[in-house]
C-alpha positions in Angstrom: 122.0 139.9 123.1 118.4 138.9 124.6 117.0 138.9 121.5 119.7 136.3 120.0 119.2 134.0 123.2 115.4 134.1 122.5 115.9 133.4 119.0 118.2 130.9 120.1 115.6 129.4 122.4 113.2 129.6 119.9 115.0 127.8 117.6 115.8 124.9 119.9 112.2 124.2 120.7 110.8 124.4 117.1 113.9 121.9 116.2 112.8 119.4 119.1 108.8 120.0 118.1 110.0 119.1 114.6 111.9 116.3 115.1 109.1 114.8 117.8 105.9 115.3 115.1 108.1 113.7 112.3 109.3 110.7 114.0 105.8 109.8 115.6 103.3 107.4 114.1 101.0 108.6 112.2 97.5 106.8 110.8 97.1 110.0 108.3 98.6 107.8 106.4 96.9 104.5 107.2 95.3 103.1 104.2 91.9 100.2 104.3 92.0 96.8 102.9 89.3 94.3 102.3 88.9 91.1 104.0 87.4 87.5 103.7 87.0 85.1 106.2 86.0 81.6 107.2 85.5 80.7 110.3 84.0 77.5 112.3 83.0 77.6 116.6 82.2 74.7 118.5 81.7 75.0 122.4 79.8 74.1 125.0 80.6 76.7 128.0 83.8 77.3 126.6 84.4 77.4 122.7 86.7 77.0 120.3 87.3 78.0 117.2 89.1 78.7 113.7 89.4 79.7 110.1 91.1 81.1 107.4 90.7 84.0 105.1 92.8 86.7 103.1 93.5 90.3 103.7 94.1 92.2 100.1 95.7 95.0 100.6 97.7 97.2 97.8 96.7 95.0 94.9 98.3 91.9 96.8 96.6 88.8 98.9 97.7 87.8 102.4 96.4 84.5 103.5 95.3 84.7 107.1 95.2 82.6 109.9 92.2 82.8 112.2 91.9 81.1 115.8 89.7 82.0 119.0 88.4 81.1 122.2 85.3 82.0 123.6 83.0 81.7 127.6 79.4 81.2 127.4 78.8 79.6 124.4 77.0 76.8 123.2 76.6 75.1 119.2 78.4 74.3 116.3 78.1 76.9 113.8 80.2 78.5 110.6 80.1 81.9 109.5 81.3 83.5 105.8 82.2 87.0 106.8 83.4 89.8 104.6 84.2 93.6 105.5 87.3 95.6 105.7 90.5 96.3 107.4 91.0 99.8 108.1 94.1 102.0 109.9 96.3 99.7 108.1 100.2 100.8 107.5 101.3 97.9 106.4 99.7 94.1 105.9 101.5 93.1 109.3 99.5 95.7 111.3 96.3 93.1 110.7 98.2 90.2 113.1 97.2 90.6 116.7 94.1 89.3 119.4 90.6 91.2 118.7 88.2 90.9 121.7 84.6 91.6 121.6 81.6 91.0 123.7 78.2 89.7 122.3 74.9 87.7 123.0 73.1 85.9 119.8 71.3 83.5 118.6 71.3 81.6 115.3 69.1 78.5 114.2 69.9 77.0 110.8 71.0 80.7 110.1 71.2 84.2 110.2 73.3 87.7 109.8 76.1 88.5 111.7 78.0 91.8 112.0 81.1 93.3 113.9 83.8 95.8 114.4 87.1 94.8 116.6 89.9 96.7 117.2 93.7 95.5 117.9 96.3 96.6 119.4 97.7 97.8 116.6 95.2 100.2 115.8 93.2 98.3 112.8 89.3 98.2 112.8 87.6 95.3 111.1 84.2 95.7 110.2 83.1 93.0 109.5 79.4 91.0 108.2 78.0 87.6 106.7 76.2 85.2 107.2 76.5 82.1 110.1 74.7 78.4 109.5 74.5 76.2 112.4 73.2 76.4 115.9 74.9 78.8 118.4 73.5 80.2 121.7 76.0 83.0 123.1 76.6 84.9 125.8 80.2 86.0 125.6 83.6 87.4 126.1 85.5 86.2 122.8 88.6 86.7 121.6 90.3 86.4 118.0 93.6 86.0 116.7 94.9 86.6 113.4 97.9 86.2 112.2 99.6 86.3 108.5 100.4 82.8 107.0 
């Protein structure tokens, strides 16, 4: 009889394990995309900015929508940016706010590289190349979203 109780037991709690690991997200299965953006800041203390750029992902293209805001900055500048998406289930897990903090300065041009994080769990890394002027010391923060 105690052994068919702990059996029992034993039972229940690999059940519930089971049922908790299978039903809980997992990025094993995450998959990367690549990605191409456009983006344009203007600010003086405060900036502003926005773009466009496509996320392809599983053989199909996602237009994007980029917009920002930025403290402590100061230019106009553009920046051409490439990289990749990664910890991606699905396209949708790209949408969401990306925050970063940085210090730069670009005259007439130079390289720029990052890697954000959202909420969701996907890493952009990200690299190009800016033209304009831009003087920054900052807290920024992007938002994607799918078009």
């Amino acid at each position: 009889m105690v052994s068919f109780v702990r059996a029992s037991r034993f039972f229940a709690v690999f059940t519930m394990a089971a049922v908790v690991l299978m039903s809980a997200p997992s990025r094993s299965f995450a998959e990367s995309g690549s990605v191409r953006m456009r983006v344009t800041n203007v600010g003086f203390i405060v900036g502003v900015g926005g773009g466009s750029g496509i996320l392809t992902f599983r053989g199909h293209r996602y237009p994007l929508r980029i917009s920002g805001v930025s403290l402590g900055s100061i230019g106009v500048a553009g920046a051409d940016l490439v990289g990749t998406a990664s910890h991606l289930r699905t396209a949708a897990d790209i949408a969401g706010t990306y925050s970063a903090a940085s210090a730069g300065i670009a005259v007439a041009g130079g390289g720029k590289a990052a890697t954000l994080q959202n909420s969701n769990g996907v890493v952009l890394t990200l690299r190009g190349r800016q033209v304009g002027f831009a003087a920054n010391l900052s807290v920024s923060g992007m938002t994607i979203s799918l078009q």
